[in-house]
MDAnalysis code that builds the backbone (N, CA, C; Angstrom):
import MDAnalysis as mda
import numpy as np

u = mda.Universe.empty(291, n_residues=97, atom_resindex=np.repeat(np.arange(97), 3), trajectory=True)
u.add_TopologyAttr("name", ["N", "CA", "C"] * 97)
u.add_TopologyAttr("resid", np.arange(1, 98))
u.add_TopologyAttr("resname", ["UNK", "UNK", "UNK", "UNK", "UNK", "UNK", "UNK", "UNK", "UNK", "UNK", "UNK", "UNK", "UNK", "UNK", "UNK", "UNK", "UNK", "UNK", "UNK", "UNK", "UNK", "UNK", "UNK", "UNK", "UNK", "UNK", "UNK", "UNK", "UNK", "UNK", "UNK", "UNK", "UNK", "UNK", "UNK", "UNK", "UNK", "UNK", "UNK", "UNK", "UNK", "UNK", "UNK", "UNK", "UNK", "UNK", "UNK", "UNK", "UNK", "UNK", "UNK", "UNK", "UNK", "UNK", "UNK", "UNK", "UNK", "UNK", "UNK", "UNK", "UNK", "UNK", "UNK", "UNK", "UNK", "UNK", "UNK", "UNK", "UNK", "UNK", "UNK", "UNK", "UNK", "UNK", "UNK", "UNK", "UNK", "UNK", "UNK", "UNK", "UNK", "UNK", "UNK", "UNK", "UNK", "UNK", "UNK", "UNK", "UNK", "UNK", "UNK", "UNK", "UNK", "UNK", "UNK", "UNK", "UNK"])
u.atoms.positions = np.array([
    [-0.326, -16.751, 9.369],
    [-0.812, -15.462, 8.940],
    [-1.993, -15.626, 7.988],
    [-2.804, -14.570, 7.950],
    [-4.108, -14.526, 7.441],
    [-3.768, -13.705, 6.083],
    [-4.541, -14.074, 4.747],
    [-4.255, -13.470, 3.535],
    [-5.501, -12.230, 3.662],
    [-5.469, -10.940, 2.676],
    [-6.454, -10.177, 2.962],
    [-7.963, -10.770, 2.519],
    [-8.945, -10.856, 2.956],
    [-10.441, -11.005, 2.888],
    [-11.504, -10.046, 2.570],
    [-11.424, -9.549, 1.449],
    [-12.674, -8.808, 0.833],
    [-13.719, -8.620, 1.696],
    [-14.352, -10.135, 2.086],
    [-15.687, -9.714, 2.564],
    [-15.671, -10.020, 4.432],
    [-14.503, -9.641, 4.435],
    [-13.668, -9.214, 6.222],
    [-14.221, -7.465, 6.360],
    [-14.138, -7.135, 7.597],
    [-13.948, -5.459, 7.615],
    [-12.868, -5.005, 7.756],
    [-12.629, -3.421, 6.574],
    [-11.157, -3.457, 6.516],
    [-11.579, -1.424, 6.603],
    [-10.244, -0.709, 6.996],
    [-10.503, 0.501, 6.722],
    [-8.912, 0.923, 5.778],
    [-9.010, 1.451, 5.532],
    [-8.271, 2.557, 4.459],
    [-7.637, 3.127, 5.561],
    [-5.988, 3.354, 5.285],
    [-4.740, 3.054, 5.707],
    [-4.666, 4.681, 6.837],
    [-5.557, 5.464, 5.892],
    [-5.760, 7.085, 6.479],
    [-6.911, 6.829, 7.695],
    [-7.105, 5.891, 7.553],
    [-8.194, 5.860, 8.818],
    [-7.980, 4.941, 9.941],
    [-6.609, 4.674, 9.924],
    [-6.035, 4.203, 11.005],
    [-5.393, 4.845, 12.209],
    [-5.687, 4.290, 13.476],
    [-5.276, 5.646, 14.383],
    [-3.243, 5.744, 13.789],
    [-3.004, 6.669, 14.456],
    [-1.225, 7.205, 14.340],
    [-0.314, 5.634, 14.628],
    [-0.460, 5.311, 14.845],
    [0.293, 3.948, 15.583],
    [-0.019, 2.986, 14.634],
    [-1.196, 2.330, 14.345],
    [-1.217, 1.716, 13.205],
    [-0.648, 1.823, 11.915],
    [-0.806, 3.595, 11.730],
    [-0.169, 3.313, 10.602],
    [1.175, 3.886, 10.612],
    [1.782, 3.680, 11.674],
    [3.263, 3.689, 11.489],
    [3.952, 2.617, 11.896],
    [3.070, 1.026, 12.160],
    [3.249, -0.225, 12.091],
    [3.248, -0.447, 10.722],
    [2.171, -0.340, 9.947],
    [1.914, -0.479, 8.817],
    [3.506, -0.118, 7.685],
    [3.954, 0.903, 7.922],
    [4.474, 1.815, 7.311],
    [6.026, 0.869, 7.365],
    [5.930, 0.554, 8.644],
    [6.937, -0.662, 8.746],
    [7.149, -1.693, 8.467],
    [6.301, -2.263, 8.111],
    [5.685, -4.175, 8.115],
    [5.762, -4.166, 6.688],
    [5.096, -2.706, 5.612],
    [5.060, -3.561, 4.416],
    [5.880, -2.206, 3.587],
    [6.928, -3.143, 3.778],
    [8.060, -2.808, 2.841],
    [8.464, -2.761, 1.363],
    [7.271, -3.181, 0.705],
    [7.318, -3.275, -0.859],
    [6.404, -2.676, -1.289],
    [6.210, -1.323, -0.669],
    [5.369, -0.368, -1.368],
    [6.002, 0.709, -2.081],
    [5.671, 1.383, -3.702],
    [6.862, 2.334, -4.165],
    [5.832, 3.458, -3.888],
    [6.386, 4.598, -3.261],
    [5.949, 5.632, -3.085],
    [7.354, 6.644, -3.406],
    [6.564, 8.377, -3.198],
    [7.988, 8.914, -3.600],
    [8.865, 9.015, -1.915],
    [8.150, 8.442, -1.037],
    [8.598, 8.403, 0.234],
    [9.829, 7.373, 1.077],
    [9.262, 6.049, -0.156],
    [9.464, 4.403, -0.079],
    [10.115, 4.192, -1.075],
    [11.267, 3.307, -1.555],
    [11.674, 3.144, -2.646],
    [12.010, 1.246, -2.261],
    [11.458, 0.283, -2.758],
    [11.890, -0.870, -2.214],
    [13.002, -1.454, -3.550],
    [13.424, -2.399, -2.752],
    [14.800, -2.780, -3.501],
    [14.024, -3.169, -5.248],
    [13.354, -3.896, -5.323],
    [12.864, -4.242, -6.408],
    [12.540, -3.061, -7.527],
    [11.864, -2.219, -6.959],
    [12.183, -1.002, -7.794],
    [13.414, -0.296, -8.291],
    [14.296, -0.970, -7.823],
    [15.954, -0.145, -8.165],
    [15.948, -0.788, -9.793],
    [15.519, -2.267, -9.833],
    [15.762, -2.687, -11.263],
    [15.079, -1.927, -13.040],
    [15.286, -2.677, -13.709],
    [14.503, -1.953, -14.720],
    [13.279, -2.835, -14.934],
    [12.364, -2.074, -15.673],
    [11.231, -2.734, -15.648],
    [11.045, -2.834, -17.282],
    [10.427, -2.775, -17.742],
    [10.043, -3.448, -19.388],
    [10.839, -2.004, -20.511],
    [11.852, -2.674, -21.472],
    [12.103, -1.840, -21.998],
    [13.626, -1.122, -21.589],
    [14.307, -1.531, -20.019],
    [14.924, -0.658, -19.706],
    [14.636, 0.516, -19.055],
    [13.269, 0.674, -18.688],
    [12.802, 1.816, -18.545],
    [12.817, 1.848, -17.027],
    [12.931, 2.674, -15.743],
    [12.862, 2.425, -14.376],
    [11.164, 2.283, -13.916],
    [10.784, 1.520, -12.971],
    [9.495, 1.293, -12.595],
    [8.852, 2.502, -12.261],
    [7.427, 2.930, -13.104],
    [6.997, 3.841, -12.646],
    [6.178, 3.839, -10.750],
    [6.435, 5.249, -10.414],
    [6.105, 5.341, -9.135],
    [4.700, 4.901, -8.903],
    [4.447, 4.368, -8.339],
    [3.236, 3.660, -7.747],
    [1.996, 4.883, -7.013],
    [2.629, 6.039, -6.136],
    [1.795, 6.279, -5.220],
    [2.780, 7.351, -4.846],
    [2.348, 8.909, -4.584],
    [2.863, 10.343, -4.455],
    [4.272, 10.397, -3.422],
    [3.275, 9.284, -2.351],
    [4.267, 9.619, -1.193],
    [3.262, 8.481, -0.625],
    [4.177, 8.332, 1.159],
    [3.391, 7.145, 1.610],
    [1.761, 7.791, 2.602],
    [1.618, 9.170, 2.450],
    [0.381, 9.748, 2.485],
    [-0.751, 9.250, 1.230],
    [-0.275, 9.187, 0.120],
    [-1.181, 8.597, -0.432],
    [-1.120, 7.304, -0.629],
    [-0.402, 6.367, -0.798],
    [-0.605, 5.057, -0.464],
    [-1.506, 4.951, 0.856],
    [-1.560, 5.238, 2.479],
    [-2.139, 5.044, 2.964],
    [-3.632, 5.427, 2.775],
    [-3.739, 6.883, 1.852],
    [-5.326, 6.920, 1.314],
    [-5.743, 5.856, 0.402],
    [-5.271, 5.274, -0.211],
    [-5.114, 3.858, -1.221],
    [-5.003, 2.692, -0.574],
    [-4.921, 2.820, 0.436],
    [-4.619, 1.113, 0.378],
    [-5.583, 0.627, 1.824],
    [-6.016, -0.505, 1.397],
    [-7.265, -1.379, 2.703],
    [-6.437, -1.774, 3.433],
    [-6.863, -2.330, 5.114],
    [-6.051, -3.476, 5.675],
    [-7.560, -3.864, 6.394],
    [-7.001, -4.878, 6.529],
    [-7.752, -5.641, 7.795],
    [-8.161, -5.404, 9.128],
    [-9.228, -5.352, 9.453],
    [-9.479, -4.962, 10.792],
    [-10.670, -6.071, 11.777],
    [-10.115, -5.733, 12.773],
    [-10.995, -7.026, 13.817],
    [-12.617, -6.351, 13.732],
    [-13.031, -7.127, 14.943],
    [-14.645, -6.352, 14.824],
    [-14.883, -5.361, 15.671],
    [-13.479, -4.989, 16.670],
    [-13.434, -3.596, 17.032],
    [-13.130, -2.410, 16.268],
    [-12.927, -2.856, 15.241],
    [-12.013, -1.771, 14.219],
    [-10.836, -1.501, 14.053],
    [-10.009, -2.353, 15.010],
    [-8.499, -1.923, 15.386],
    [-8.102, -2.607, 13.855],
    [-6.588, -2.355, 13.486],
    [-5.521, -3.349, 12.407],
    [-5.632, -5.198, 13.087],
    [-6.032, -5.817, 11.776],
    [-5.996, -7.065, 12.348],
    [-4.457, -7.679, 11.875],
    [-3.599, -7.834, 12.930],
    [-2.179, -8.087, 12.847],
    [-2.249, -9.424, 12.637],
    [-3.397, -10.491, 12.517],
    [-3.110, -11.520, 12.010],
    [-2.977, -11.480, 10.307],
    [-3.291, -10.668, 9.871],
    [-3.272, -10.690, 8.522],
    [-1.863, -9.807, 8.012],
    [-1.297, -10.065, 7.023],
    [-0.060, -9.870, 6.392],
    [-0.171, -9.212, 5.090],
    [-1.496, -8.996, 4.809],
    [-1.578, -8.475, 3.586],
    [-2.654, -7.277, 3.295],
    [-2.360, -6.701, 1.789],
    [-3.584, -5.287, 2.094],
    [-3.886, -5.202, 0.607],
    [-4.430, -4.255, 0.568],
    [-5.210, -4.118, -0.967],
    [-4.922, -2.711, -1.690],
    [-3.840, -2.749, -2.080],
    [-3.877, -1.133, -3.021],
    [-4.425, -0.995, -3.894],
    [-4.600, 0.602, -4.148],
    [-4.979, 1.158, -5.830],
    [-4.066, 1.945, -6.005],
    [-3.351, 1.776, -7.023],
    [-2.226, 2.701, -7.235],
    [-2.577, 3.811, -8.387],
    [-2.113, 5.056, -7.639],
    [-2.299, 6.546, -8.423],
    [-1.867, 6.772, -9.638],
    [-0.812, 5.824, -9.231],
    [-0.110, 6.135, -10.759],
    [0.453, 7.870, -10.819],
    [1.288, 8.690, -10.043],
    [1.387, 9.956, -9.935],
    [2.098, 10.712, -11.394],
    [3.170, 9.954, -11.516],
    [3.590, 10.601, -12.819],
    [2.998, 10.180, -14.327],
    [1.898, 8.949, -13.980],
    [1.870, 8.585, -15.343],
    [0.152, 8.001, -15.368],
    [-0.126, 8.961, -14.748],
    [-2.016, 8.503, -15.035],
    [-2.431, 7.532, -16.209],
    [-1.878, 7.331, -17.577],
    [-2.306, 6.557, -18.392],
    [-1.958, 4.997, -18.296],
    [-1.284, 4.809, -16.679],
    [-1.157, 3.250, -16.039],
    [-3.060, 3.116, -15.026],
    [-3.435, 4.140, -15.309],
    [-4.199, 3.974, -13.743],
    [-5.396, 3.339, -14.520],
    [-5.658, 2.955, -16.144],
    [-6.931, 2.255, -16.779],
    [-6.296, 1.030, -16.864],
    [-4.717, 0.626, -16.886],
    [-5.137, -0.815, -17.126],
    [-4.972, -1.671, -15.670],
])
C-alpha cells in the first residue's frame, strides 16, 4: 500500500463520485464524526474528559478530507491513507492549534 503524497493528485472526499465515497466511508474506520464513532474515541482523552468530535457528521469529513487519485481522477485504491482538517464542531478553539 501507498502512503498519501502531497504532490500526487488528490480530490476532496465531496468530489468523489457516490461509490467512492461509500468505499471510502468503509475502508477508513477511524474517523470521529457525529455519524462515526471509532472504538478509540470511547476512551478518555486528557483530563478524563471524552474526545472532542472531530467533524459534524461524515458529510463534513468528506468536505475535509483529500484522497488520492490516479491520473484519471478516479480514488487511487493503492493508497491507504488521506489527509484531514478537522472542524472541530463543538469546540472551534481546537481548530488554531
Amino acid at each position: 500500500m501507498a502512503h498519501y503524497n502531497y504532490n500526487k493528485p488528490s480530490k476532496l472526499g465531496s468530489e468523489l463520485t457516490i461509490e467512492e465515497q461509500r468505499y471510502v466511508l468503509a475502508a477508513y474506520v477511524h474517523r470521529f464524526t457525529g455519524d462515526h464513532k471509532p472504538a478509540w474515541a470511547c476512551e478518555e482523552w486528557k483530563d478524563g474528559q471524552p474526545y472532542p468530535l472531530q467533524f459534524k457528521d461524515d458529510k463534513d469529513w468528506l468536505a475535509n478530507t483529500r484522497f488520492q487519485t490516479n491520473k484519471a481522477g478516479s480514488l487511487d485504491s493503492r493508497c491507504n491513507e488521506c489527509h484531514s482538517v478537522p472542524t472541530w464542531p463543538n469546540n472551534s478553539e481546537l481548530a488554531s492549534k
